[in-house]
C-alpha positions in Angstrom: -13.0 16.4 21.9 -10.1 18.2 19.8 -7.9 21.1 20.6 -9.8 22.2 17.5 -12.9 24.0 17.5 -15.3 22.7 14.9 -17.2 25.5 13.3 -20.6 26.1 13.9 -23.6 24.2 12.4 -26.8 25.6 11.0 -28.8 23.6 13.6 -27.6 20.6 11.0 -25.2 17.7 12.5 -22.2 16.9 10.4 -22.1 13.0 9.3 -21.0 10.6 7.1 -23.4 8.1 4.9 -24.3 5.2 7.8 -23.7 3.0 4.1 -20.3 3.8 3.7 -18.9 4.1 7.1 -20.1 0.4 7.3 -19.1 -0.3 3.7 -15.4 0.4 4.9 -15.5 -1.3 8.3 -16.8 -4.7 6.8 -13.7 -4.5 3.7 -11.1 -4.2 7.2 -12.6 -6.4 9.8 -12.9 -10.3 9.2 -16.1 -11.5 7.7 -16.8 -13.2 10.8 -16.4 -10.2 13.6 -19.4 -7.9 14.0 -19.5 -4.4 14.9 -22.2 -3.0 17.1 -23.9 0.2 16.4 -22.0 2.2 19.1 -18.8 1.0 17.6 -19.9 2.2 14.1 -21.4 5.9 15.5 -17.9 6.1 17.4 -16.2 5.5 14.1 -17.8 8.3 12.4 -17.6 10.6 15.1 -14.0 9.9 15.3 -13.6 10.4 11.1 -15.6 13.3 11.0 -13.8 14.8 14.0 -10.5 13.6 12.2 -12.0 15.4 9.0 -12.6 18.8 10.6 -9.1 18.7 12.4 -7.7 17.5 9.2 -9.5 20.5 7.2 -8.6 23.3 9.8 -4.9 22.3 8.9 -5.8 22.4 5.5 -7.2 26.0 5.6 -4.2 26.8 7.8 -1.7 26.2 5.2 -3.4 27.5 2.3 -3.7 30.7 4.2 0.0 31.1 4.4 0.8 30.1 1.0 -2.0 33.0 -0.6 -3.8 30.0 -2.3 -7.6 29.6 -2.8 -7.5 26.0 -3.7 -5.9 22.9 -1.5 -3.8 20.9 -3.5 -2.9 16.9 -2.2 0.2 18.7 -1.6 -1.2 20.4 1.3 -2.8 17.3 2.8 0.5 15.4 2.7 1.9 18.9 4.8 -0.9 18.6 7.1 -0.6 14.9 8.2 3.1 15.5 8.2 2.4 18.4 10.6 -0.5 16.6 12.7 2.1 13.8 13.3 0.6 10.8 10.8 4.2 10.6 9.5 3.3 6.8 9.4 0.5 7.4 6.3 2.3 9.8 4.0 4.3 6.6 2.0 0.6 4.9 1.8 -1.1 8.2 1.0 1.2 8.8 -1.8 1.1 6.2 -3.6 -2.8 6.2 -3.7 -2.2 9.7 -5.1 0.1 8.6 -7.5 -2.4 6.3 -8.6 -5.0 8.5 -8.2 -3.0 10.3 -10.7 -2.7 7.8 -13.4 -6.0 6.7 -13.7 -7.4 10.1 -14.1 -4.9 10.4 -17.0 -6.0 7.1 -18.7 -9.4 8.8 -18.3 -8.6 11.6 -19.6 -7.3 9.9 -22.8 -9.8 7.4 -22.9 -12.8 9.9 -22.9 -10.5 12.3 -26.1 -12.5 11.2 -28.9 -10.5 13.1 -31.4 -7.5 10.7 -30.0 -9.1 7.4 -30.3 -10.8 8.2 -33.5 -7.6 7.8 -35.5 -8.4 10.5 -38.0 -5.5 13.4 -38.3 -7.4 17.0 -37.2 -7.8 18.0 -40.6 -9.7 15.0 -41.6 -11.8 15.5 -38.5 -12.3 19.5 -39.8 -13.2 17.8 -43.3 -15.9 15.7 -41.5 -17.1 18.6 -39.5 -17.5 20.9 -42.5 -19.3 18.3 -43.9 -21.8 17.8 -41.2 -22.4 21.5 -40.9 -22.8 21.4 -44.7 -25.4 18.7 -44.2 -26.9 20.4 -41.5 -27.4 23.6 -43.6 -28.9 21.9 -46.5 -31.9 20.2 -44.3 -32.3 23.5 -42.3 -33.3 25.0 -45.8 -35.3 22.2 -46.9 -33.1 21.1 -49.2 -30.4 18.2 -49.9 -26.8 17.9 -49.3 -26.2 17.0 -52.5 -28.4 19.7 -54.1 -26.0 22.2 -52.2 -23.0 20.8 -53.4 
């Protein structure tokens, strides 16, 4: 075990999903190498162990900066400080990309962007709808409103 003391468990066992641990060992081995199942629960023993050292860090350094929430800036210091000076180039670039897609997410789920309509024609159409709205609420038409 670590340098590290993990913190203590509520009679619960940390682990990770047996589905993705093996889920990520089959997309790095060869097709045709097999992993026993003591191979796979030393895996994740090792990642969670790797987790909880990685966390501690984590809590370290937002400790010392004041900050309530851990940004991927502070996992990129805590590798660099745990000595995985190797990863931070790799890790990087995933957050970079990490980065993009969540912004082409972000304007792919805007409606008011896709629908092509300025924001006053969208306020006209809204007005409209509530005026709608109104009219079958009090039993009536739109057009009797109008």
């Amino acid at each position: 075990m670590s340098d590290f003391a993990p913190p203590p468990t509520s009679g619960e066992d940390l682990s990770l999903p047996k589905a993705t641990v093996q889920k990520i060992i089959s997309e790095v081995l060869p097709k045709d190498i097999a992993i026993s199942k003591e191979a796979r629960e030393a895996i994740t023993e090792c990642s969670i162990e790797f987790i909880m050292i990685l966390s501690t860090q984590l809590n370290d350094i937002a400790e010392k900066e004041a900050k309530k929430t851990i940004a991927s800036d502070h996992v990129m210091k805590a590798l660099e400080e745990l000595g995985f000076h190797n990863y931070l180039h790799i890790i990087s670039r995933v957050l970079d990309e990490h980065k993009e897609m969540s912004k082409g997410k972000e304007r792919k789920n805007n409606k008011f962007l896709n629908s092509g309509l300025t924001e006053e024609e969208l306020l006209k159409q809204q007005e409209e709808l509530f005026k709608k709205s109104r009219a079958r609420l009090q039993g009536g038409t739109a057009e009797e409103v109008e």
